[in-house]
C-alpha positions in Angstrom: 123.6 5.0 93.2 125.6 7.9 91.6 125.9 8.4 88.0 129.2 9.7 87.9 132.2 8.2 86.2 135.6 8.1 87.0 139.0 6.9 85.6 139.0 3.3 86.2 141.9 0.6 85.9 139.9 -1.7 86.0 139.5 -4.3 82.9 136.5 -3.1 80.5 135.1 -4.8 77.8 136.1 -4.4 74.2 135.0 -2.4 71.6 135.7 -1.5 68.1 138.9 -0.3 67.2 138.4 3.7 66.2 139.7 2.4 62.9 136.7 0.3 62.6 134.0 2.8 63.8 135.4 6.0 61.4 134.8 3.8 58.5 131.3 3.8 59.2 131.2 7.3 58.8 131.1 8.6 55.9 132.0 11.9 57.1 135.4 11.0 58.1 136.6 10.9 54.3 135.8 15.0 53.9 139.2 17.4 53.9 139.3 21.0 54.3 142.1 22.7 52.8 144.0 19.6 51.6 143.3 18.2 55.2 141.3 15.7 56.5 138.7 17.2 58.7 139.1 16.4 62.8 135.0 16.9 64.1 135.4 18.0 67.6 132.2 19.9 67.4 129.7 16.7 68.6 128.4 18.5 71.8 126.2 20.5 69.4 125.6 17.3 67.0 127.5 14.1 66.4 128.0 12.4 62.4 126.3 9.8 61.6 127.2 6.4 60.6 126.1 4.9 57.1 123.7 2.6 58.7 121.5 5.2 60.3 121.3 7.1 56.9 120.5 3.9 55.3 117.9 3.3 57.8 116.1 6.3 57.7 116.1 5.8 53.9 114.8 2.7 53.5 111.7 3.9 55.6 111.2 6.9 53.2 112.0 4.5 50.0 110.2 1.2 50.7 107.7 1.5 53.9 106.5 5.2 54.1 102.8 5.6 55.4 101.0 6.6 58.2 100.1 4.7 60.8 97.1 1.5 62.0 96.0 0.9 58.5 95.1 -2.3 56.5 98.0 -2.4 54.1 101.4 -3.2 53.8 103.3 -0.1 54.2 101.4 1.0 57.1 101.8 -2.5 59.2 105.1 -2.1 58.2 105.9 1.7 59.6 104.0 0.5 62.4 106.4 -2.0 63.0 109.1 -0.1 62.7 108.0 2.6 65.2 107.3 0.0 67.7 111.0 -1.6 67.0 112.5 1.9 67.6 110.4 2.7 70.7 111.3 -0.8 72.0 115.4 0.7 71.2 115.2 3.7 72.5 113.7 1.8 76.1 116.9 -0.3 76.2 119.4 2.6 75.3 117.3 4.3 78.8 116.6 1.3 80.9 113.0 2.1 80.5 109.6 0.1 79.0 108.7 0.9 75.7 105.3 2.3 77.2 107.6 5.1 78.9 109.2 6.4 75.6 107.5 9.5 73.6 109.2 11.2 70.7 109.3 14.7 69.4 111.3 17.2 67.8 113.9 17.6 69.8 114.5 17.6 73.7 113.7 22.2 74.2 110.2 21.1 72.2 109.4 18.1 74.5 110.5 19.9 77.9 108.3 22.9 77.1 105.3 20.4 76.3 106.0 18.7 79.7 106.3 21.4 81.3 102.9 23.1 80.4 101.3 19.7 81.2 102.6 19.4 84.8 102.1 23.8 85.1 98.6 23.1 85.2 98.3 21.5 88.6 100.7 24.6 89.9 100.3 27.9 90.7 101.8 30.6 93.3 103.8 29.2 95.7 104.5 26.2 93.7 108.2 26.5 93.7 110.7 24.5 91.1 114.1 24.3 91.0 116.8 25.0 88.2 120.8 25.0 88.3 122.9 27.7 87.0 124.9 24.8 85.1 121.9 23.6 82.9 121.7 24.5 79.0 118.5 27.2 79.0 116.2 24.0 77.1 116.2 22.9 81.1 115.6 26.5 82.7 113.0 28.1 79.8 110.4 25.9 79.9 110.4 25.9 83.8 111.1 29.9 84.0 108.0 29.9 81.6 105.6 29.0 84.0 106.7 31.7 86.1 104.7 33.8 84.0 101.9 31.4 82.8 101.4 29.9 86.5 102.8 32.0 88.6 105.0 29.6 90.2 108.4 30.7 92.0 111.7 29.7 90.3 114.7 29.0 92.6 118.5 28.7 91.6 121.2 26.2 92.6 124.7 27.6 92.3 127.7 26.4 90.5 131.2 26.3 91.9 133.2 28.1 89.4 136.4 27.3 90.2 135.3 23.5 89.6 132.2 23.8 87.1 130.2 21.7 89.6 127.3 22.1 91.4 127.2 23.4 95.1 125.1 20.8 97.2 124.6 23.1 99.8 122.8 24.9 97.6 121.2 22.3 96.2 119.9 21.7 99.6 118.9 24.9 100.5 116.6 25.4 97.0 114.6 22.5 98.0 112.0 23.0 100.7 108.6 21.7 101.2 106.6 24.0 98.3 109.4 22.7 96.1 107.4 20.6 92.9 109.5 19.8 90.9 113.7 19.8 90.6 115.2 20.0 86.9 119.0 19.5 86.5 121.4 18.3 83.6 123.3 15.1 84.3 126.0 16.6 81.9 126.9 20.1 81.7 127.1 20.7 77.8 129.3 23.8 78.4 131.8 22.2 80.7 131.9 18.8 80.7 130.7 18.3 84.2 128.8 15.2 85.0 126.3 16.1 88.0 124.8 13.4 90.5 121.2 13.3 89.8 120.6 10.0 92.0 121.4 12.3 95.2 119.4 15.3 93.3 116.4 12.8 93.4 117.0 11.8 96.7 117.1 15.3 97.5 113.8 16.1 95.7 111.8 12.9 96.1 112.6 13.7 100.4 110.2 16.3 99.7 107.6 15.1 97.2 108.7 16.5 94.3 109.0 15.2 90.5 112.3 14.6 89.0 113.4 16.0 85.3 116.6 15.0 84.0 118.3 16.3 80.9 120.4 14.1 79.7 121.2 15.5 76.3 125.1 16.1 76.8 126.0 13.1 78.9 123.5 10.5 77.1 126.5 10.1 74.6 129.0 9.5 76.7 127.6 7.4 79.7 124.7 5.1 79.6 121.9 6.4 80.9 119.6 4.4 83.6 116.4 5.7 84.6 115.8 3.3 87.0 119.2 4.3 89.2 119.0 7.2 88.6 115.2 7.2 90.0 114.1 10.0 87.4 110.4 11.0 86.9 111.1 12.4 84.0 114.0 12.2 81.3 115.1 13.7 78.0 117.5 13.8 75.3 118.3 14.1 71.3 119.5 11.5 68.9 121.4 14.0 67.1 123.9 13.9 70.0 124.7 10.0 69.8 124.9 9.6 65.8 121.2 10.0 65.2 119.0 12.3 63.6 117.3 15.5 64.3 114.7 14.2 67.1 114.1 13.7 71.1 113.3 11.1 73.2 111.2 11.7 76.5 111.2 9.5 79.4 108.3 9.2 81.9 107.3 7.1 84.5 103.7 5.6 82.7 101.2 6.6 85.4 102.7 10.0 85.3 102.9 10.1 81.8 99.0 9.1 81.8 98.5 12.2 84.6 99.4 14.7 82.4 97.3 17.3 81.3 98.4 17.6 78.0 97.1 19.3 74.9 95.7 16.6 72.4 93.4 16.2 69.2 90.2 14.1 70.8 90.5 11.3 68.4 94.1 10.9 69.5 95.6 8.0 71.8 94.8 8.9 75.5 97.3 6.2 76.7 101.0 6.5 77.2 103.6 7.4 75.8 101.0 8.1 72.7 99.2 10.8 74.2 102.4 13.0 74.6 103.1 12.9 70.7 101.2 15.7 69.4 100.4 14.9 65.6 101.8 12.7 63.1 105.3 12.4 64.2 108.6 11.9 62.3 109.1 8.4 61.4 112.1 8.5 59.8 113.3 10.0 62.7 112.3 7.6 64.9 113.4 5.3 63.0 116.9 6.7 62.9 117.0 6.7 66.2 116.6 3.3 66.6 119.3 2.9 64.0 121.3 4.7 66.0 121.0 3.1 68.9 121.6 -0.1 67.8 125.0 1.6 66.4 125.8 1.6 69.2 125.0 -2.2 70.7 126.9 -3.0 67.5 130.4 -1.9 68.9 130.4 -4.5 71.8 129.0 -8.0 72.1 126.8 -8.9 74.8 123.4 -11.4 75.1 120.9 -8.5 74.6 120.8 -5.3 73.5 121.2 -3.7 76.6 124.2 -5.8 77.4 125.8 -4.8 74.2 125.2 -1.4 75.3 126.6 -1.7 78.7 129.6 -3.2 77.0 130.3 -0.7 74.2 129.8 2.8 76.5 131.9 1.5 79.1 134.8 0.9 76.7 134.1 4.1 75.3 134.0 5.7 78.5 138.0 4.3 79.0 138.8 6.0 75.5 137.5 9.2 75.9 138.8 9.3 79.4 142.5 8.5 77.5 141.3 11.6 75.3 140.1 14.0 78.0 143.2 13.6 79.8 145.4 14.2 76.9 143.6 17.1 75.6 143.2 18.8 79.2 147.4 18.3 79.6 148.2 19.4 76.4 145.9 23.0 76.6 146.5 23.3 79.9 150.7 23.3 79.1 149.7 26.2 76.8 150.4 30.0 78.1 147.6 32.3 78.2 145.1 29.3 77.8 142.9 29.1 80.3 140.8 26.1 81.1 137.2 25.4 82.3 135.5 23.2 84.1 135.9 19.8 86.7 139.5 18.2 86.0 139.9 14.7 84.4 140.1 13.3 87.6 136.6 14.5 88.4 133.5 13.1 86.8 133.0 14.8 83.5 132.7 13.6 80.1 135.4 14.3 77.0 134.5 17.7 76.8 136.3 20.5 77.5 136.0 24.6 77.6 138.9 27.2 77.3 139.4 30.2 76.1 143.2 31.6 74.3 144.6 35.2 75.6 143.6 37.9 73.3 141.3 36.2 71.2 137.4 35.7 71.0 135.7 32.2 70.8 135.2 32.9 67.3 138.6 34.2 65.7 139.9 30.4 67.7 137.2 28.7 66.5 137.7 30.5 62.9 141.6 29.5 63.1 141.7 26.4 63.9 138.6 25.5 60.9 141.4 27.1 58.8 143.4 23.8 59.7 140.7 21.4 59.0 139.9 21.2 63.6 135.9 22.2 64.1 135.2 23.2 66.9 132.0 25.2 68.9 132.3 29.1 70.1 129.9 31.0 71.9 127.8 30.3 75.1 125.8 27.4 73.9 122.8 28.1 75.2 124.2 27.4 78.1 124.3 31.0 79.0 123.7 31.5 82.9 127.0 29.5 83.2 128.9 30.9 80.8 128.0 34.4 81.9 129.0 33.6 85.0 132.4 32.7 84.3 132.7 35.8 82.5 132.4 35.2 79.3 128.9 36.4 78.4 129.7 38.1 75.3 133.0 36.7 73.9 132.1 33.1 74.8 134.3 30.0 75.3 135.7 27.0 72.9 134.2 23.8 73.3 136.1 20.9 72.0 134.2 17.6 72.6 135.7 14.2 71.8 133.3 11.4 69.9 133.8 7.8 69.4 135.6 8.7 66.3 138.2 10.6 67.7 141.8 10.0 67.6 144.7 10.7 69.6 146.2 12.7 66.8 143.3 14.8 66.0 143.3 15.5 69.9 147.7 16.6 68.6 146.1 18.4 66.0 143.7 20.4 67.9 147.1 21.2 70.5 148.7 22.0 67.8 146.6 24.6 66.7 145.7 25.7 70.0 149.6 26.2 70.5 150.0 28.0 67.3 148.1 30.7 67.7 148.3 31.3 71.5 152.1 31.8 70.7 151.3 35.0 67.8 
């Protein structure tokens, strides 16, 4: 089963209008320079809606405590953990017993990735794509040094910002151990296959990491089709909070050699959370995730879920294809990146003719548009296209967008391309 998404006519389910979802940000009511401000800048971290705040302070207010106590506000944060664990599974298609949190998704794929380094050493191989963000490249380029393992590359296709399956197939091999790659490119917009990555790498024996930061978002993720060992990604990306979410298939979750207090849980997902975590976090997370169900309707959460990302998928597809037509029509913009007729989420990459990421990015804040510059740690692929120093403009659209914020950001684009 492939995890792409394409432009579909067919009927989808309802959702929110975007009226109705901006005025549960708060954030949409801030102006910059007498204008209100258009946040296309949710690639590196989405707003967050009133409820999630609320959430997280309710926790801190009325229930904060450690946890497995005999009182009140401990029962009660234990509670509350659990509920958000038992969120997060249905936002992943997982069991709540597969779910770990942490900081953030770099901090739990380096902890992984020391835990499964210890079984490896030379000629142990892994494999990495040139189109990942460096959180899915580090950690495994880390054990080159502390386990002497061999790193290999898959290859993007520039022209297109996708992956090139041949050399996908040529990376893996029988020594291969494990196969990281990013179900959405972060940079470019690009959603990747992973169901035939797994394929690919479970043909040979090999674990599975998926991370899922960028496209979690935008299309919901499902570890069971996706047939992932292993999965990560960051609230802060779909209206949450600073904190990650790790997926792990249980028994391999209760394989791991990880680092741990001896007093600590020994059971999964438990044994992966090093120390007293961030509840309010967590907590938020939850929040945020059922956010989310709340756009749609649906008999369980997961159903509401299903409902409300596949209705956003038609609006930002509406969005994408706008923005791409109206920056593409531009002279001396040049555009990054799959087309919108290729699977990719609403996220695009350009760059304007005599200008750096930055003086763009800095021109168009002027007029109330954020947007991202640089190589967002996606660096291999934004080296690659050239662009290692200046960088390129990410514009990425949310569920709060609107078409005329999408005119806005034209606009601007158009404005200054024409000085």
């Amino acid at each position: 089963m492939s995890t792409a998404t394409r432009t579909t006519h067919d009927t989808v389910p309802t959702v929110q209008s975007v009226e109705q979802i901006r005025a549960q940000f708060p954030a949409m009511l801030r102006q910059h320079r007498g204008e209100s401000v258009a946040y296309f800048d949710g690639p590196g971290g989405t707003q967050v809606p009133q409820q999630v705040a609320d959430a997280m302070s309710d926790y801190l207010l009325h229930h904060n405590a450690n946890t497995h106590w005999e009182y009140p506000t401990s029962a009660e944060t234990d509670a509350m953990l659990a509920a958000a664990r038992e969120a997060a599974a249905d936002f992943l298609n997982a069991s709540a017993t597969e779910v770990a949190f942490g900081n953030n998704m770099t901090t739990l794929t380096f902890h992984l990735a020391r835990a499964l380094g210890m079984a490896w050493g030379p000629g142990d191989e892994i494999v990495i794509t040139d189109l990942d963000h460096h959180a899915n490249q580090a950690p495994w380029r880390r054990l080159e040094k502390e386990r002497g393992v061999t790193v290999k590359r898959v290859e993007v296709r520039l022209g297109s910002g996708q992956l090139d399956w041949a050399s996908f197939e040529r990376a893996i091999g029988p020594r291969t151990k494990l196969v990281a790659v990013g179900a959405g490119s972060n940079a470019l917009g690009t959603i990747n296959d992973v169901t035939r990555a797994a394929k690919l790498a479970h043909n040979v024996g090999a674990l599975v990491f998926v991370d899922a930061v960028h496209y979690a978002p935008h299309a919901l993720v499902d570890v069971r089709a996706m047939d992932c060992d292993f999965l990560a990604c960051s609230a802060y990306k779909f209206y949450g909070p600073h904190a990650g979410v790790l997926f792990g298939k249980k028994a391999l979750i209760e394989a791991l050699d990880v680092p741990r207090l001896e007093p600590a849980p020994d059971y999964a997902p438990e044994c992966l959370e090093t120390g007293t975590q961030n509840h309010e976090g967590m907590v938020g997370t939850g929040a945020a995730i059922d956010f989310l169900a709340s756009l749609a309707t649906g008999a369980t959460r997961r159903d509401r879920l299903e409902s409300a990302f596949a209705a956003l998928h038609a609006r930002g597809q509406s969005l994408v294809e706008r923005l791409w037509a109206g920056l593409s029509a531009i002279p001396g913009v040049t555009m990054y990146g799959p087309t919108p007729d290729q699977p990719r989420t609403p996220t695009v990459a350009f760059t304007v003719a005599g200008y750096d990421a930055t003086a763009v990015a800095r021109f168009l804040a002027e007029r109330a548009v954020f947007v991202s510059h640089g190589d967002f740690y996606a660096a291999t692929i934004v080296a690659l296209l050239g662009h290692g120093t200046d960088g390129l403009v990410r514009a990425g659209c949310a569920c709060y967008t609107t078409e005329g914020e999408v005119d806005r950001l034209i606009a601007g684009v158009a404005e200054l391309a024409g000085r």
